[in-house]
VEXDREN-2710 file (C-alpha; in Angstrom, 1 decimal):
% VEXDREN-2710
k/r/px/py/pz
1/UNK/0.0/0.0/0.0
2/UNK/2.8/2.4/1.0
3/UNK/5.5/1.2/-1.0
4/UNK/8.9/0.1/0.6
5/UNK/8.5/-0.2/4.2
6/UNK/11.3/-0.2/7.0
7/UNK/10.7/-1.3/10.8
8/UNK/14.2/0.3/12.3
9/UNK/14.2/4.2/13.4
10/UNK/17.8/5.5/12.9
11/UNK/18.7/9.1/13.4
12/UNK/22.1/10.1/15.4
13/UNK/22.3/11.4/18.5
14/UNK/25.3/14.0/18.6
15/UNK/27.7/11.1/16.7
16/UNK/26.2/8.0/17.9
17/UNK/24.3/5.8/15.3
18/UNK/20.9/5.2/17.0
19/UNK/18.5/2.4/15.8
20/UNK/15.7/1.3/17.5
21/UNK/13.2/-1.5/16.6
22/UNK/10.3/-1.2/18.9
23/UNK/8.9/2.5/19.9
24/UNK/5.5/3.4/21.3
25/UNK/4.2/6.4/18.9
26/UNK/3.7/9.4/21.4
27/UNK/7.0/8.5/23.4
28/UNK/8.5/12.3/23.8
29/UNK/12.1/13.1/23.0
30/UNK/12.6/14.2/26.5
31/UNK/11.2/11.3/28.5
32/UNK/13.9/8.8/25.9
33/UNK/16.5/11.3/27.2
34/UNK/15.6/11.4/30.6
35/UNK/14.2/8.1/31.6
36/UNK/15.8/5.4/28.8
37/UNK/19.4/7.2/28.6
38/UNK/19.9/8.8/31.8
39/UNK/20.6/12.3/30.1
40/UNK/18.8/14.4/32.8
41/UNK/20.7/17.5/31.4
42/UNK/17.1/19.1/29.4
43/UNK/14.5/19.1/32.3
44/UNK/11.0/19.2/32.2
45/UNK/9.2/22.5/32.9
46/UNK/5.9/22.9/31.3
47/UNK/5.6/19.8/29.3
48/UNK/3.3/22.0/26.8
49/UNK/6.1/24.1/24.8
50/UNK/6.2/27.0/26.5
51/UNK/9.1/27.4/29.4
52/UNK/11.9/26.1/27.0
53/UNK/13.3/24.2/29.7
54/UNK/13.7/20.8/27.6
55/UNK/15.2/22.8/24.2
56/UNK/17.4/20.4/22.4
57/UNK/18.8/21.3/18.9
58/UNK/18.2/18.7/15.9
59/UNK/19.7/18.7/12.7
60/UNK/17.9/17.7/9.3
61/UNK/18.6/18.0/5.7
62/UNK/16.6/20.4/4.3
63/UNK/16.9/20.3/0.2
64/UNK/20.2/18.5/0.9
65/UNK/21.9/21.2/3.3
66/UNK/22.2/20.5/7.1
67/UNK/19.6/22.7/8.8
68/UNK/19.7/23.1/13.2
69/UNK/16.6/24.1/14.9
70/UNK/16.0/24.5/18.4
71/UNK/13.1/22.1/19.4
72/UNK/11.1/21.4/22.6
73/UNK/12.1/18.0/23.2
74/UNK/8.7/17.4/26.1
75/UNK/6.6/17.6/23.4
76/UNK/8.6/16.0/20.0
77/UNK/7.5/12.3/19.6
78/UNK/10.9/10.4/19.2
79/UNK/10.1/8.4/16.2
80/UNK/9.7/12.0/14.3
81/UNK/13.5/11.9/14.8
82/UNK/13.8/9.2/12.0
83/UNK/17.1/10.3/9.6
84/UNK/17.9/13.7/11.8
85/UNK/20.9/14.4/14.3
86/UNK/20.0/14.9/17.9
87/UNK/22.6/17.9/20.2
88/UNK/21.5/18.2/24.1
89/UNK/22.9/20.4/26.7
90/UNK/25.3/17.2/27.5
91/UNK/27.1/17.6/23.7
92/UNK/28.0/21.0/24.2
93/UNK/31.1/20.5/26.6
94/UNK/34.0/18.9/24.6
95/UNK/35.9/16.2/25.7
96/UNK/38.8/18.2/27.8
97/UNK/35.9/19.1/29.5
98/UNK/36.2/22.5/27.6
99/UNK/33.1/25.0/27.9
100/UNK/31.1/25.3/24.7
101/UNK/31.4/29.5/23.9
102/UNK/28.0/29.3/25.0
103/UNK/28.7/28.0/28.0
104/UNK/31.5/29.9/29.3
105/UNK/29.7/33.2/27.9
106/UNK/26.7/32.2/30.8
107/UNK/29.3/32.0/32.9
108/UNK/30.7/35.2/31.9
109/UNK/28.0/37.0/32.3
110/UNK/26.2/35.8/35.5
111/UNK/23.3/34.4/33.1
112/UNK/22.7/31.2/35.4
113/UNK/21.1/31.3/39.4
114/UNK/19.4/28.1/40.0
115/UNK/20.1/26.3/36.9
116/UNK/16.6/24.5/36.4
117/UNK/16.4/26.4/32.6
118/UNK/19.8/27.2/31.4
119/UNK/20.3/24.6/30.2
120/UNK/17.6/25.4/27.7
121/UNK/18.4/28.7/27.7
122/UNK/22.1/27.5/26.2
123/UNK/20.5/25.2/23.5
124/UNK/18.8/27.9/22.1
125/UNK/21.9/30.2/22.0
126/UNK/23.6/27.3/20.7
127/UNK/21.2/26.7/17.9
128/UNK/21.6/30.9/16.9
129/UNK/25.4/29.9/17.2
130/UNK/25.2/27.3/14.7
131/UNK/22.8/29.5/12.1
132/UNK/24.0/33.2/12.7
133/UNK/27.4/34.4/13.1
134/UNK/26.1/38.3/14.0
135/UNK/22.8/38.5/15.1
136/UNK/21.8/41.5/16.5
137/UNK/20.1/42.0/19.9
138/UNK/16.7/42.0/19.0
139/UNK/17.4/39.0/17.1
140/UNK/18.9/37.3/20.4
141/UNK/15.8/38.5/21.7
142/UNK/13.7/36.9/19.8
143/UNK/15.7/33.5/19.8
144/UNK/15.5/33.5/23.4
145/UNK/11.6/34.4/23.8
146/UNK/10.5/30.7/23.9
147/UNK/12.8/30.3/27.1
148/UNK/11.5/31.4/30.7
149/UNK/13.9/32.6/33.0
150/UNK/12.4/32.5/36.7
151/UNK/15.8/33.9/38.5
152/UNK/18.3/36.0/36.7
153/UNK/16.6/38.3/34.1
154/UNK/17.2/38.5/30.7
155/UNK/19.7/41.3/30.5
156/UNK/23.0/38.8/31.4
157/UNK/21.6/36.5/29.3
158/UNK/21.0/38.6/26.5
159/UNK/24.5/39.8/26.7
160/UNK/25.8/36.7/26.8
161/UNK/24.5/35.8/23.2
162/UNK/26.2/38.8/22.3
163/UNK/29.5/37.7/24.5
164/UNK/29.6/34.0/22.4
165/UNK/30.9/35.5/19.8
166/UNK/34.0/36.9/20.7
167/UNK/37.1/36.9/18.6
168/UNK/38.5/32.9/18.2
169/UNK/35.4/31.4/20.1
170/UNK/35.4/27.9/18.0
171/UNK/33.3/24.6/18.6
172/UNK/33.6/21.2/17.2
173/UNK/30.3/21.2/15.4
174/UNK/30.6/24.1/13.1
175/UNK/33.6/22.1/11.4
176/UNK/32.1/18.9/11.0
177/UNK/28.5/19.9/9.1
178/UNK/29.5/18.4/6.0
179/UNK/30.2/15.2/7.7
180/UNK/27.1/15.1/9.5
181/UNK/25.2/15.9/6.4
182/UNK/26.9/12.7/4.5
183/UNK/25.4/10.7/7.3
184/UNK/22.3/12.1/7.6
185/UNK/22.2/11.5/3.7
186/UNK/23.1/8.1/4.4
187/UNK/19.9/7.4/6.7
188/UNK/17.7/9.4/3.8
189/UNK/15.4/6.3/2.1
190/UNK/12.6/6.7/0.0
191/UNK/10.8/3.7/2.3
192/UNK/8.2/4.5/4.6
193/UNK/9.2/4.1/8.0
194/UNK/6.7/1.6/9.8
195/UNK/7.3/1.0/13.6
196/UNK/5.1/-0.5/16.0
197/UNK/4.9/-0.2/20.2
198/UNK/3.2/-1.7/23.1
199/UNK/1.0/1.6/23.0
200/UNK/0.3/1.5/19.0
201/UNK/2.0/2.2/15.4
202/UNK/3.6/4.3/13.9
203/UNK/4.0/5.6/10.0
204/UNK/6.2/8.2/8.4
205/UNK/6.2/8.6/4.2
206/UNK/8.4/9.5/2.4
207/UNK/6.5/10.4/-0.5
208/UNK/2.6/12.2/-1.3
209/UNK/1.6/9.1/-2.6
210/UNK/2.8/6.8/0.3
211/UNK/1.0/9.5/2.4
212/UNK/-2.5/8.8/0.5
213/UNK/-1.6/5.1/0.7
214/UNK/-1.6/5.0/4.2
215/UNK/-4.8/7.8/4.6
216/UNK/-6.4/4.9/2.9
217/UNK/-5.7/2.3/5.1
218/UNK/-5.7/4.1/8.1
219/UNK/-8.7/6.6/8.2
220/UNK/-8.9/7.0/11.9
221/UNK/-5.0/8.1/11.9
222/UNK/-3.5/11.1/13.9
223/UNK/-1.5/13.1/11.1
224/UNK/1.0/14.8/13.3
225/UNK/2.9/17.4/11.5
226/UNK/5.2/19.3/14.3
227/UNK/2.9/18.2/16.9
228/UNK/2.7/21.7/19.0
229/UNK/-0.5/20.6/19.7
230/UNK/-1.3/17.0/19.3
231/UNK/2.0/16.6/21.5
232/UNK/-0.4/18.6/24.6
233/UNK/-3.4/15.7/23.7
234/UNK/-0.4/13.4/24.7
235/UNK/1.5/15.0/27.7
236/UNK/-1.6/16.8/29.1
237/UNK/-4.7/15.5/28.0
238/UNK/-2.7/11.7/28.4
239/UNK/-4.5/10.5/25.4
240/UNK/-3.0/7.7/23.5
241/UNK/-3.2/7.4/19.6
242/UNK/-2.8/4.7/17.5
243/UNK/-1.8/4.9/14.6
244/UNK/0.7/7.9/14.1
245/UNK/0.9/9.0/10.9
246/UNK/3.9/11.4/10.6
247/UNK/4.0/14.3/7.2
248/UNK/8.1/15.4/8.2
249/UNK/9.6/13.3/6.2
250/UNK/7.8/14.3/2.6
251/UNK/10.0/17.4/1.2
252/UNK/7.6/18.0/-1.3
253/UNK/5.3/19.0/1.3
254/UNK/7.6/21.8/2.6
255/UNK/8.6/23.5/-0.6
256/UNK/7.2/27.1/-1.5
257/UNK/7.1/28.3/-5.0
258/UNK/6.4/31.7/-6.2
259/UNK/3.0/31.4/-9.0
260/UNK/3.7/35.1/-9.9
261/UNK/0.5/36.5/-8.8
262/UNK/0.3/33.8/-5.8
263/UNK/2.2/31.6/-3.3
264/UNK/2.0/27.7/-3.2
265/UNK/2.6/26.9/0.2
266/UNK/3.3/23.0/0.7
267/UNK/1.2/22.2/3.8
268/UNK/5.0/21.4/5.8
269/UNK/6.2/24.5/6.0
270/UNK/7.6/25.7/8.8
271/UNK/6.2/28.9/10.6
272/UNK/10.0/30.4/10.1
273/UNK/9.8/29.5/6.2
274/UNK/6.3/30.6/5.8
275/UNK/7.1/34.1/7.7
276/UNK/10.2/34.8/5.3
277/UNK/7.7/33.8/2.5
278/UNK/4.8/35.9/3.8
279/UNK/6.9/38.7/5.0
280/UNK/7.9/39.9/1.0
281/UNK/3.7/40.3/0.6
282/UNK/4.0/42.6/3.7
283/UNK/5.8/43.8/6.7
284/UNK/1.8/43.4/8.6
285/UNK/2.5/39.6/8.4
286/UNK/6.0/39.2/8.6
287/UNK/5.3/41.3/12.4
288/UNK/2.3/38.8/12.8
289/UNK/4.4/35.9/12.1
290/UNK/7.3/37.2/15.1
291/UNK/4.7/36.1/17.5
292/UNK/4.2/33.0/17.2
293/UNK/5.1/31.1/20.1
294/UNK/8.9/30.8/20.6
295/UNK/11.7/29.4/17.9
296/UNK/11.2/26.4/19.2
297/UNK/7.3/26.4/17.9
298/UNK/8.4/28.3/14.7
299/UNK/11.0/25.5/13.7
300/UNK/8.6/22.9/13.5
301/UNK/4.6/24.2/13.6
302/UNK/3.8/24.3/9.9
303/UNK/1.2/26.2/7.9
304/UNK/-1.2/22.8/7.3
305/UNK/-0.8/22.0/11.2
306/UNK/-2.3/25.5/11.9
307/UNK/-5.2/25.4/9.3
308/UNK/-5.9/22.1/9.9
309/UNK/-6.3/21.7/13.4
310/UNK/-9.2/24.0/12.9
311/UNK/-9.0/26.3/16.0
312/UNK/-10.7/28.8/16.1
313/UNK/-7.8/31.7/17.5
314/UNK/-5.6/30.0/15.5
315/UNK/-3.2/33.0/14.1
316/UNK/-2.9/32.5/10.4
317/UNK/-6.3/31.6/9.1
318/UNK/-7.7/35.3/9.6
319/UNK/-4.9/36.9/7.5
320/UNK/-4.9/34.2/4.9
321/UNK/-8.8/34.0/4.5
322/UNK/-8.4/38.4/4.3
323/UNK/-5.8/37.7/1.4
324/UNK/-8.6/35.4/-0.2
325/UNK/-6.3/32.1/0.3
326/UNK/-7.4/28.7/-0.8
327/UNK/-6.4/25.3/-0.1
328/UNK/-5.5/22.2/-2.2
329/UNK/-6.9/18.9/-0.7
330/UNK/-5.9/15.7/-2.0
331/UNK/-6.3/11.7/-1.6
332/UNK/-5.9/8.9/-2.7
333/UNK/-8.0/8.0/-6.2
334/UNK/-8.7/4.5/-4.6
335/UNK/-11.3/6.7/-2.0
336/UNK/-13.0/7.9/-5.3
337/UNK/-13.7/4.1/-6.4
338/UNK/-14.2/3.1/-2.8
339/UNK/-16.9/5.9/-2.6
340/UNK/-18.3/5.1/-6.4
341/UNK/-18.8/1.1/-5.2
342/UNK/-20.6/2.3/-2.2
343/UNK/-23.0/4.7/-3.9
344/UNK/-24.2/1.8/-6.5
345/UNK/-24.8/-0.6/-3.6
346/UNK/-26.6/2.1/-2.0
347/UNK/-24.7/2.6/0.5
348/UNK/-25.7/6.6/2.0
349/UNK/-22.1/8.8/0.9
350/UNK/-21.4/12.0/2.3
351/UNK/-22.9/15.0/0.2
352/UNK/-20.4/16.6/-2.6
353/UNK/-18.1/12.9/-2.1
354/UNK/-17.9/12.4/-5.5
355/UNK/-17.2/16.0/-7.1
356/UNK/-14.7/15.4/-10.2
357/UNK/-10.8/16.4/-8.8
358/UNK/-8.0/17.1/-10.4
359/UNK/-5.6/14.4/-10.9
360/UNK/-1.8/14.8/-12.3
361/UNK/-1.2/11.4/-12.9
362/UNK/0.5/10.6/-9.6
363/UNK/-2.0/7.9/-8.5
364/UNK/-3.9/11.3/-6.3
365/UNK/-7.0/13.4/-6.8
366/UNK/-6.8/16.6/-5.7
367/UNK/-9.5/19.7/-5.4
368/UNK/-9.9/23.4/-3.8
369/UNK/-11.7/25.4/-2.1
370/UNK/-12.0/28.5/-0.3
371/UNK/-10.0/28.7/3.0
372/UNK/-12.8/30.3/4.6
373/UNK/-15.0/27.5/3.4
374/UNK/-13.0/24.5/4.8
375/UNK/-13.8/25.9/8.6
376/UNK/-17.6/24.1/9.0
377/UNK/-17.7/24.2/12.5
378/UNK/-15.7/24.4/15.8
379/UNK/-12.8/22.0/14.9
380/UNK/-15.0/20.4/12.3
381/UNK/-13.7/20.6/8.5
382/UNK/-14.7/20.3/5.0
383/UNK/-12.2/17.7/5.0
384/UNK/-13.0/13.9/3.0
385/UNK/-12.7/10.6/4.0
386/UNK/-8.8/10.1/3.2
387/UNK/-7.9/13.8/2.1
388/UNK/-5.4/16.0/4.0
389/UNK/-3.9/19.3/3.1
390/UNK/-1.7/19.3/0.6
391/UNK/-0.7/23.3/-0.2
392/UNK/-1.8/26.7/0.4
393/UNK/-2.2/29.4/-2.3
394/UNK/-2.1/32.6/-1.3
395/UNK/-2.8/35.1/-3.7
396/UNK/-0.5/38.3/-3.4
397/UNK/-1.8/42.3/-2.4
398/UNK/-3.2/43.5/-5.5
399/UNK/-1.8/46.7/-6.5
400/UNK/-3.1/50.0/-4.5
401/UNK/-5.0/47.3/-2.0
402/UNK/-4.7/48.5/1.8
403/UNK/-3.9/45.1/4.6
404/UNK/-3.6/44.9/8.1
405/UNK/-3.4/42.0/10.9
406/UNK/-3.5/42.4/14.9
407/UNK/-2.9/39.8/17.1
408/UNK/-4.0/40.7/20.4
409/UNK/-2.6/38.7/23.5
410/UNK/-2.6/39.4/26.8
411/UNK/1.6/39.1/26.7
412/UNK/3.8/40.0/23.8
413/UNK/5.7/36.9/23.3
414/UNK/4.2/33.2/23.4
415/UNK/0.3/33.7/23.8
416/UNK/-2.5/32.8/22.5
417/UNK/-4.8/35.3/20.5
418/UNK/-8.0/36.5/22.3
419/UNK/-8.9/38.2/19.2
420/UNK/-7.0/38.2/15.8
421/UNK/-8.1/40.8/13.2
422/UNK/-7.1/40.5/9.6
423/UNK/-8.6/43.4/7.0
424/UNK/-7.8/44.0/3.2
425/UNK/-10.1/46.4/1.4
426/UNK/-9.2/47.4/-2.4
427/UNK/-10.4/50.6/-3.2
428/UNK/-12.0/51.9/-6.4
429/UNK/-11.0/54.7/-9.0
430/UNK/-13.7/57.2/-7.4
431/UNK/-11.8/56.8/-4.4
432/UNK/-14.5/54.5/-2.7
433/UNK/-14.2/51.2/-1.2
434/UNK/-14.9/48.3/-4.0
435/UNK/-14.0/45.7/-2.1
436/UNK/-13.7/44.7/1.8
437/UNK/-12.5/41.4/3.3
438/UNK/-12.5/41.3/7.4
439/UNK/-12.0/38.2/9.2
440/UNK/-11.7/37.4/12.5
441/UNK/-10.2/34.7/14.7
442/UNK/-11.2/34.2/18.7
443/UNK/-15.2/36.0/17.5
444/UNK/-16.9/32.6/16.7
445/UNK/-16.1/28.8/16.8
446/UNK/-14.3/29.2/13.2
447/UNK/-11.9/31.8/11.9
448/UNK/-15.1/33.4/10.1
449/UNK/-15.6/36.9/8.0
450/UNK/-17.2/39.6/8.7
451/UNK/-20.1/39.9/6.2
452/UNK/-22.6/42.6/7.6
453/UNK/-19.1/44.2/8.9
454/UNK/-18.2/44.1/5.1
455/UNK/-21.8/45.1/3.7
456/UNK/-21.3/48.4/5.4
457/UNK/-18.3/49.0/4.2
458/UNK/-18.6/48.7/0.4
459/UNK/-19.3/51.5/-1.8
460/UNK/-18.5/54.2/1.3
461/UNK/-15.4/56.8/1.4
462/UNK/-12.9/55.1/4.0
463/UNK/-12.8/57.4/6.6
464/UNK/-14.4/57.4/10.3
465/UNK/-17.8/57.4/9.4
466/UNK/-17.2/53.8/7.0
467/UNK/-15.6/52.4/10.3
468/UNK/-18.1/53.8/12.6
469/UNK/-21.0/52.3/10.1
470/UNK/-18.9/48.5/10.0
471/UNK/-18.1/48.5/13.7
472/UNK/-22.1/48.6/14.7
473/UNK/-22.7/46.2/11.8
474/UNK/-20.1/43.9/13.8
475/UNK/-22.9/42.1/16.9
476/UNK/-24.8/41.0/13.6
477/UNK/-21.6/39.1/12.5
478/UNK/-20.2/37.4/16.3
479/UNK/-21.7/36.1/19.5
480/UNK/-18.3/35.9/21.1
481/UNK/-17.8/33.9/24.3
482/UNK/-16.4/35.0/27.4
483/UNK/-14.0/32.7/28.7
484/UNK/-10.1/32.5/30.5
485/UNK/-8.8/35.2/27.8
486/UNK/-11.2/37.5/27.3
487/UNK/-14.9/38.7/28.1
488/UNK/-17.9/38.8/24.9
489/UNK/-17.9/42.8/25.4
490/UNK/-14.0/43.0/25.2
491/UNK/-13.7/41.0/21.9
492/UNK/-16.2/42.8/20.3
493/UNK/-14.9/46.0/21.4
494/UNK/-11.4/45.0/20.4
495/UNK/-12.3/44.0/17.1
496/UNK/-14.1/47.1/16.6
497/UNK/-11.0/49.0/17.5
498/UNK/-8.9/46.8/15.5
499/UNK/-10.9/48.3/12.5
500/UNK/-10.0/51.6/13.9
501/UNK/-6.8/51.1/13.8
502/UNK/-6.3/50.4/10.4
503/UNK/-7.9/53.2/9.1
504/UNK/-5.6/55.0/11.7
505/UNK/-2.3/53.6/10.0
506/UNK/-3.7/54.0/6.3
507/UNK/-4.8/57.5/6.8
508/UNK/-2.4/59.1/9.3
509/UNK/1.1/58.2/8.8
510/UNK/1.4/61.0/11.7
511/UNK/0.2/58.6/14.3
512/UNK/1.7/55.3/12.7
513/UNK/2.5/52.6/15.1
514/UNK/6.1/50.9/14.2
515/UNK/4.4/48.1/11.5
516/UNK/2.9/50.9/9.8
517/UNK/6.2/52.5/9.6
518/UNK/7.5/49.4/8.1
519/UNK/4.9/49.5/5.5
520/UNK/6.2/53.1/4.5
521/UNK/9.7/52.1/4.6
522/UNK/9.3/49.6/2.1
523/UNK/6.9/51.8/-0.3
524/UNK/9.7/54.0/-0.5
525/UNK/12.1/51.5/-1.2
END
């Protein structure tokens, strides 16, 4: 069904040649470390991807180069390892006993009290260490924003990610990436890795086809993608899943290509590929993008895990349904003839089942739709027995159009959205508003558009009195709930003011906040 399989994990772990035959699905990076090979260097803080206690860094090929991310181990199921290099806090010191620069710049610069998350704290500076040779402090900033620090404060820390880098600092890594990239290369198959556990199985393709093979087979599957959320159904909700189907080793999921007038967006994309993508359509995005939780989230959530687990204050579906994005679905073909046997024994067939799709030839059948029409209802898609997400297309700003996203949380760094406002309106050559596209995310059960707000937009001057007329039309489009985040009155004043805002950055450079200076920036070149 899936091609070529193969029952042995392998991936390395610093230079050691791991294999492992057996492997529950959901068995996290961290516990392996911790409770199978005594490595109690990363500890466990949050166990949901926040503190940045258990950061490891892992190495993969990525279009044949050797790529290091920082990772939260607590919540990274170990098989997802399969062909990539694993570096802990352990790794770092070499075998004099030699402090990593890293190291010795914590010690430095008083960046360590009580321990419990430096060493987290180091993996991350060690994984900017690996991928930037000057980055500047707001760029250490940001690569440190998925770490808590509950003693020292971030100012010696900070300053020692500027302190690693002092003239002659060396490590042993940096000279042996070529090395590790052969081996990793080595591991590479085109096979689909097939292990099974005492708790349940699990799958990881190497290929779209073998993908919609095993979809077929497997229709109650989890598709894990960088689980920064199934891996919370695991270490908080303690829900065990069987079978595991795994989307990281397909590269043609994670490629982007530029359609001239759009972006095709492999479903695997990383949040940090996605944002470099999404940032050259406009600085609004790119800012949206900084926010989402730490580097550690960024280097593995991907654009098809964030659409597809269908919440509803997820971040990027509001700005990609305002940019009128749609989605390519595909499955196997074998669902279609499955589907056409059951209809002439009569069997009952979901509604729409058996629409005509696309099909390239590859053994797939593909279709689209809107993005905004593949929310149905609170964490329920327009999603086929068999299909998952395949690509995004984002269309690009048309020319002379006017964007803007907010992401309001009740921190900066690492929250979740209590309301998320994404607004593009294209205005007309009498000056008036042809065209308005708000959406929302945190209003409703589904990231969901604003059509009265729209309605009273269209055809009116933008100016106060257009975003006085769509704020009122706003109740008729949300019944927001209160809950832990935020009230029903304070979304729907917030996404009123949202509104406000934009018109506020469009029309008064004077009073433009530092994204709308951006946007100016980069008009005038």
């Amino acid at each position: 069904m899936a091609g070529r399989m193969r029952d042995v994990l392998r991936f390395l772990l610093d230079d050691e040649l791991i294999e492992i035959a057996s492997c529950d699905p959901t068995l996290t990076v961290l516990d392996w470390l911790r409770l199978e090979r005594r490595m109690t260097g990363s500890k466990e803080g949050c166990a949901e991807g926040d503190c940045g206690a258990c950061t490891v860094v892992v190495g993969r090929l990525d279009r044949g180069r050797l790529r290091y991310e920082a990772i939260n181990a607590c919540i990274r199921f170990l098989p997802t390892l399969d062909g990539c290099q694993l570096l802990t806090v352990e790794h770092l010191k070499g075998s004099d006993g030699a402090l990593h620069p890293v190291q010795q710049a914590l010690v430095d610069c008083h960046g360590s009290q009580c321990g419990f998350c430096t060493p987290g704290i180091a993996m991350s500076l060690f994984a900017l260490w690996l991928n930037e040779p000057a980055p500047s402090v707001a760029r250490i900033e940001d690569a440190l924003a998925g770490n808590l620090c509950r003693c020292t404060g971030y100012e010696p820390i900070v300053a020692a990610g500027r302190r690693m880098y002092r003239p002659q600092a060396t490590d042993r890594f940096t000279g042996r990436r070529k090395a590790v990239a052969e081996r990793l290369r080595s591991l590479a198959g085109g096979e689909t890795l097939s292990l099974a556990g005492p708790a349940g199985r699990f799958f990881a393709p190497a290929t779209v086809e073998a993908l919609a093979d095993l979809m077929l087979a497997h229709p109650n599957a989890t598709l894990v993608a960088g689980a920064t959320d199934v891996g919370l159904w695991v270490t908080k909700g303690m829900r065990r899943l069987d079978p595991v189907i795994h989307l990281g080793r397909i590269e043609a999921l994670r490629e982007i290509e530029n359609g001239g007038d759009h972006l095709r967006i492999g479903a695997m994309a990383t949040h940090v590929d996605v944002r470099t993508a999404l940032a050259a359509l406009s600085p609004q995005l790119d800012e949206m993008m900084r926010r989402f939780g730490g580097e550690q989230v960024r280097n593995v959530g991907t654009i098809g895990g964030n659409i597809a687990n269908g919440s509803p204050i997820g971040d990027l579906p509001p700005a990609l349904i305002a940019l009128g994005a749609r989605l390519v679905l595909a499955r196997s073909r074998h669902c279609e003839e499955r589907s056409d046997d059951a209809t002439q024994r009569g069997e009952p067939v979901a509604p729409g089942l058996l629409r005509s799709a696309r099909n390239n030839g590859d053994g797939l059948s593909r279709r689209s739709l809107s993005l905004e029409a593949f929310f149905l209802d609170y964490r329920k898609q327009d999603r086929r027995e068999g299909e998952f997400v395949e690509a995004v297309i984002v269309p690009k700003l048309p020319d002379g159009a006017l964007f803007h996203v907010s992401k309001i949380s009740k921190r900066f760094d690492e929250d979740i959205s209590a309301v998320c406002g994404a607004f593009l309106l294209r205005l007309g050559e009498d000056g008036r508003i042809a065209e308005a596209r708000l959406a929302y995310g945190g209003m409703a059960g589904i990231p969901k558009r604003a059509a009265a707000g729209e309605a009273a937009l269209v055809g009116r001057v933008w100016d106060e009195a257009a975003v006085a007329a769509a704020i009122a039309a706003l109740p008729g489009d949300f019944t927001p709930l209160s809950d832990m985040r935020a009230s029903a009155g304070y979304r729907l004043t917030v996404a009123g003011n949202l509104l406000r805002r934009f018109l506020i950055e469009t029309t008064q450079p004077q009073l433009a906040s530092r994204v709308a200076g951006l946007l100016a920036e980069a008009a005038h070149g």
